[in-house]
N, C-alpha and C positions, 0 to 999 in steps of 0.2 A: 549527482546521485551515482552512488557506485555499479559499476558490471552487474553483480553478483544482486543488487537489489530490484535490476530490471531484467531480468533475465528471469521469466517465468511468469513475467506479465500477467499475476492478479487482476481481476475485473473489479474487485470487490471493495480494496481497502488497500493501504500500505503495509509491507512488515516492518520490524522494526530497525532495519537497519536501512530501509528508504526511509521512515519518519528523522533517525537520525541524521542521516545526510539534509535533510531538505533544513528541517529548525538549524544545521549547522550556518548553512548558507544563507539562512535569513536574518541571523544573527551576525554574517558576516555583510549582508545588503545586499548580496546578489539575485537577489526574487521579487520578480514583477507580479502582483495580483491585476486582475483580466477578470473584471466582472460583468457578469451577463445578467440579465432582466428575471431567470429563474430564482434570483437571490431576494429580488424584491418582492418577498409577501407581505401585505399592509395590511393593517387593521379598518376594514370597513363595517358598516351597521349592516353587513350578511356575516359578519364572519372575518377569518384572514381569509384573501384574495392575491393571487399575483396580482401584480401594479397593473401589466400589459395587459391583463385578461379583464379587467377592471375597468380599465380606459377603454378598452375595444366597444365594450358594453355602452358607457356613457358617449363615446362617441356617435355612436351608432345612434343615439335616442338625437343627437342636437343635430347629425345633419338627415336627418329625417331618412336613415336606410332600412328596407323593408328586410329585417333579418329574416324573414321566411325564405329567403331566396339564397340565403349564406348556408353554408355548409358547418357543419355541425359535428365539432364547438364548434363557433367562427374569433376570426384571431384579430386583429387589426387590419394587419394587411388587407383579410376579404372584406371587413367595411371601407377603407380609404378604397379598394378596387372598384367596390360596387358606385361606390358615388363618384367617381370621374366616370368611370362604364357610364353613368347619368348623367352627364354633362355637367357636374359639379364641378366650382372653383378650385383648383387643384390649392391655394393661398388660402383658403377657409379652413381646410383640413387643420392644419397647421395652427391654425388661430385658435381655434374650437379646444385643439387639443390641449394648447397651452393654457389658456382657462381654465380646461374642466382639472390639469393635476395642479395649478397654481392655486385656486379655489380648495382643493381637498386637500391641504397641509396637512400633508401626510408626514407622521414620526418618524425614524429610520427605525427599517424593521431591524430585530437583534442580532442575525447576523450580520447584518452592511459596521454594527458599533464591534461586534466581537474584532473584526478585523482589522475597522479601526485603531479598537485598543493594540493592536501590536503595533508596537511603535517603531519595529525594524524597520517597517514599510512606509517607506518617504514617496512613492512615487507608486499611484495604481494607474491604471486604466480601465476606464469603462465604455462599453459598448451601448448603454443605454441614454437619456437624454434626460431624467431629470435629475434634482441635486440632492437627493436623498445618501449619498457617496459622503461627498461634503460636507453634508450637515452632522454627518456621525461623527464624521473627523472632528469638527467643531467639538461638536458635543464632548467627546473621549479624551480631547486633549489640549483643549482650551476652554474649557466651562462655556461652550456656546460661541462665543466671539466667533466673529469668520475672519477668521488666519489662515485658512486653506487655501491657497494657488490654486485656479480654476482654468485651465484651458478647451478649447474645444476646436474640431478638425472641422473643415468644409470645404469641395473641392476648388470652388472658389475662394477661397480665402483660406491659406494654408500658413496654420500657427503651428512654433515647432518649440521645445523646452525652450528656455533662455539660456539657459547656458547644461554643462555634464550634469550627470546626473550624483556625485559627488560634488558639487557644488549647492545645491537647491540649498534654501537658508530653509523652506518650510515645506512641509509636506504639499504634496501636489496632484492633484487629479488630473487627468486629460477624457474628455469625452469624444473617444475617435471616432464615432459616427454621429458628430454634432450635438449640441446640448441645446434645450429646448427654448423658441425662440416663436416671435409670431411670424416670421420667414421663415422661405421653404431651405432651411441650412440644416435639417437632421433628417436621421434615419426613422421614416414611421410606416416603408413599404418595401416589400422586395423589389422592388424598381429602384428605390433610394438608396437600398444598402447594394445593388449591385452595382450603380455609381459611385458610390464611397470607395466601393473594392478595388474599381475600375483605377479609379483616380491614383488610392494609396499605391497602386504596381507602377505606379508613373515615378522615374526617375526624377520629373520638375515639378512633380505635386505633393511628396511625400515630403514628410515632417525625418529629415534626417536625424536628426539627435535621437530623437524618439526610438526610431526602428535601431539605431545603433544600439542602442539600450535594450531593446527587445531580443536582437541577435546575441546580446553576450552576456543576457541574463538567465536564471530558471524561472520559468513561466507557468502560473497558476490558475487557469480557463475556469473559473468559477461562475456555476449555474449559466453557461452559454446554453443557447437554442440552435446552435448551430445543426444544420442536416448532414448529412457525409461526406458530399462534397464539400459542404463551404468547409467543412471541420479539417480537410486537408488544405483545402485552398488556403486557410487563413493560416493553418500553423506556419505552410511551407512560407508564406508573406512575411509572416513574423521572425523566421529566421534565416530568411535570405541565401538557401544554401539546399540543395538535395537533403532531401530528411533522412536520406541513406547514406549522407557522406558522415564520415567521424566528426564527432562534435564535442564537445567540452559540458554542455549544457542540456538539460530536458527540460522534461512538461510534464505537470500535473493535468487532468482532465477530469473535476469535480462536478458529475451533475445528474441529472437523474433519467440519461435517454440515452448517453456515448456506448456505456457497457453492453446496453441491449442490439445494440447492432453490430450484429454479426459482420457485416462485410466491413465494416469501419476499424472493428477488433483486429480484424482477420489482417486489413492493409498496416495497421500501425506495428503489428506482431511483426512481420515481416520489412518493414521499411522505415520503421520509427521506433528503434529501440529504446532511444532515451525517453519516449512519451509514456506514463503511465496513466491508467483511468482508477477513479474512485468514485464507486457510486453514491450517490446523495450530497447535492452544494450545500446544505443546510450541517449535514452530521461531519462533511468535511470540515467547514470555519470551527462547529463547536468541538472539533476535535484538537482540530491543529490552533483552538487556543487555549483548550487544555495542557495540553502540550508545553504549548512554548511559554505560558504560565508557572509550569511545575517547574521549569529548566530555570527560570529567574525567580521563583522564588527564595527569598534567605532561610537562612539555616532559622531554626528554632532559640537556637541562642543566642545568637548575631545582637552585638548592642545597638541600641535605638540610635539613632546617628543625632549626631549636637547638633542643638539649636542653629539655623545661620546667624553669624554677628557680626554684624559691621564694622571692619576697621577702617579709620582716616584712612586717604592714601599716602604715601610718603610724598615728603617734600620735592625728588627728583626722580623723574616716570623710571621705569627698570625696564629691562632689557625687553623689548618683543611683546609690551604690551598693548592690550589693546585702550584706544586713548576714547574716551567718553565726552560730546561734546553736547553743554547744555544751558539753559535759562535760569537764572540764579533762584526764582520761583517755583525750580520743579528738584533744588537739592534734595528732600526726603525720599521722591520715586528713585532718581539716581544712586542714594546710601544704600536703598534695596537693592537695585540692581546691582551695583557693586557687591553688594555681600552675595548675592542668591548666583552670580559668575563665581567668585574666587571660591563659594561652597564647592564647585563642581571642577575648580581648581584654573580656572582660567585668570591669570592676572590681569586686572582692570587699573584704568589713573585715570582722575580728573583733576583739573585744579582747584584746591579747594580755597584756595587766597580771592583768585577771582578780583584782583587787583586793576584790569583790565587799563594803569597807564603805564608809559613808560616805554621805550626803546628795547630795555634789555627783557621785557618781562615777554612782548610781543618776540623778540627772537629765538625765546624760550619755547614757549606756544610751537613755532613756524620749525623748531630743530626737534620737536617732540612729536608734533603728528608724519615728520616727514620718516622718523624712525620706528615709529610706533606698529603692530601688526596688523591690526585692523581701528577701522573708525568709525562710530557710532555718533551719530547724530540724534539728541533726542528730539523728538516733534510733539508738539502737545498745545492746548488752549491759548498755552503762556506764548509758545513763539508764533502764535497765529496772531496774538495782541500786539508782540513787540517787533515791528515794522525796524528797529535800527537796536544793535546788539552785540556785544563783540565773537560769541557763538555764531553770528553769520560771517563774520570773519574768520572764524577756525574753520566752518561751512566753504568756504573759498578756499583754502590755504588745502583744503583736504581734495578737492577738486582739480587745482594743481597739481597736485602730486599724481593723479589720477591718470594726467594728461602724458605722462614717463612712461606707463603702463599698455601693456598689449592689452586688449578689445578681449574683454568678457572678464578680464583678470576682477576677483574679489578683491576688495579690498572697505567699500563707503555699505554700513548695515543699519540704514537707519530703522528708528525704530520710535514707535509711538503708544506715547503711554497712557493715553485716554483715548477718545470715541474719533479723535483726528485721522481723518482719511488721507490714502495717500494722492489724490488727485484734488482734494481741495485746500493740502496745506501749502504754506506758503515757502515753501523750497526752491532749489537750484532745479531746474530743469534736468540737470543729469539726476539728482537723486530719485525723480519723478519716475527713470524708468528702470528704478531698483526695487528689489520687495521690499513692503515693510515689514516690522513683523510687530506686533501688538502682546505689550506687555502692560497691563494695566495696574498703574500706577506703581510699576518696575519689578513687578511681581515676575522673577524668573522663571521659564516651565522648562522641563527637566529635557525635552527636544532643542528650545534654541540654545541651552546651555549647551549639549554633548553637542549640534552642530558647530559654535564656537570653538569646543575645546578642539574637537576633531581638525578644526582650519587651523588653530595656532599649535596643535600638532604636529603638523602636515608641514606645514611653513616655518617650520624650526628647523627641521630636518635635512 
């Protein structure tokens, strides 16, 4: 965001030449959304409720805590304090909790989908624990299926991206203060989330990829509960650097309590120039996706775009394409697929002779995937039936070549086009701890096409 757009630091809203800078840069992928528990308002039988103010309440009733004695409102934290204060199981807490939001299938309230639907955003972060994140994702840009990457932090057990974050094949959430669990691995007290904090400043606990991605992106704090201090404490975590030394990158501060504090205003005026605040997480998302809606809308006149069609591939793969490998059973998913790639202009080959004898034909194969830019294995019912196949030999031949290759390098995207999962299909052990991505019945979605194109862009070059 430019000088001249932070420099007079509004409480209130952006002008328009912060909105410009920010949709610039999320159009170009550099903006991490950072959502906070204020965002979650569900639809209960009283009404919308925040999620946490909701749960505080049902909790409260199952581990039998005497809210007369809680302070008023009371929050989570002062139920889970009062019942160890009582010698309660600190493992119950936990357990109870996870029932009571598992049980209340709860819908993603509209804004978690608004944000969703923008589709720049390949990689959010949340602070809260349940999948209400996820499931919008699903929802927005896969009809439901779960194709969303799901990670989660614990100090104990520290998962970090798989690989940059220009790399991810599919949108991805990380739950940095643990995702909900019948262990004690999330954030549901100020004693948990002051261990999480503790942990993340740990140079041997912290999920490096992650925070490197935090440090050199612009960062969107939507609906945080954060107090004053954690609200410095965690920007300064997030960017790894004095918040007064010159930086490249800011922050948005979406919610509906930052503005009102003075002394919070007063320290980021002074020492955090790049950070601006806007009040309201709610009028923020439906704003900034008005916004970025109007910016990709077509012209009025813009022709309807043709049909996708499916061409044969040619008889000899071309240059840098990507090579398709699959079960003679699932040819009509693969023709889709093929067409619904080369619509978005990514060249695709498979073989469609499928002749599978022969010396010269197998050398063909083994000089085509070793050329080819990327390799797609299709996984489906059919290769779960066929135990012996010559697709498990192009499955090998592509795994070989894998073995030339530096550690993380893309290259094998397999992909599954029915309800086949990626831990119970019947794969190479290396494809196992690849993503999948789910394209049901090779129905291309307009994400893993521009990730494709963007790799065989990239790799051209």
């Amino acid at each position: 965001m430019s000088n001249a757009s932070v420099i007079g630091f509004p409480t209130s809203t952006l002008d328009e030449d912060a909105w410009d800078d920010l949709l610039s840069f999320i159009e170009e992928r550099r903006v991490i959304p950072i959502v906070g528990p204020d965002l979650l308002q569900v639809t209960t039988d009283r009404g919308p409720r925040l999620l946490l103010d909701w749960v505080a309440e049902k909790l409260a009733v199952r581990l039998n805590v005497n809210v007369a004695e809680l302070p008023r409102p009371y929050t989570l934290n002062d139920v889970v304090c009062w019942f160890l204060a009582a010698r309660g199981r600190r493992e119950e807490a936990y357990v109870r909790l996870r029932s009571i939001i598992k049980d209340a299938q709860f819908e993603p309230p509209q804004a978690l989908r608004r944000l969703a639907a923008i589709t720049d955003f390949d990689l959010f972060v949340t602070t809260t624990c349940d999948s209400l994140l996820e499931t919008a994702i699903n929802m927005e840009r896969f009809g439901g299926a779960p194709a969303t990457d799901v990670l989660s932090y614990a100090p104990n057990r520290v998962i970090d991206l798989p690989t940059e974050r220009d790399r991810l094949q599919r949108p991805l959430v990380y739950h940095l203060f643990g995702k909900l669990s019948a262990s004690p691995t999330y954030v549901i007290s100020d004693e948990d989330l002051l261990e999480f904090i503790c942990a993340l400043q740990n140079e041997h606990l912290a999920p490096e990829k992650l925070f490197h991605e935090l440090e050199h992106s612009h960062l969107l704090f939507i609906g945080s509960n954060f107090t004053n201090w954690l609200a410095r404490l965690f920007l300064r975590m997030a960017k790894r650097q004095r918040l007064s030394d010159p930086r490249d990158v800011g922050e948005v501060l979406a919610d509906d309590h930052s503005s009102e504090d003075a002394r919070l205003v007063a320290f980021l005026q002074q020492v955090s120039v790049r950070t601006r605040l806007y009040a309201g997480a709610q009028r923020f998302v439906e704003e900034l996706y008005s916004r970025w809606s109007a910016r990709r809308k077509p012209a009025a006149t813009a022709v309807a775009p043709a049909p996708v069609r499916y061409l044969p591939p040619t008889r000899e793969m071309p240059d840098n394409a990507v090579f398709i490998s699959y079960a003679r059973e699932d040819l009509p998913a693969v023709q889709k697929l093929k067409a619904g790639l080369e619509s978005a202009g990514v060249t695709t080959w498979f073989d469609i002779d499928r002749l599978e004898v022969g010396d010269d034909y197998d050398r063909k194969i083994q000089r085509n995937i070793a050329r080819c830019s990327y390799f797609i294995p299709i996984v489906s019912a059919t290769t779960q039936r066929r135990l012996e196949g010559y697709f498990r030999r192009e499955w090998s031949y592509a795994i070989d070549r894998t073995r030339n290759m530096a550690d993380g390098a893309l290259f094998i995207l397999p992909v599954s086009i029915d309800t086949t999962a990626a831990m119970e299909a019947l794969v190479p052990d290396k494809f196992k701890a690849l993503h999948f991505t789910h394209l049901p019945a090779g129905e291309v979605t307009a994400e893993f096409a521009r990730r494709l194109d963007d790799f065989t862009q990239a790799r051209s070059r």
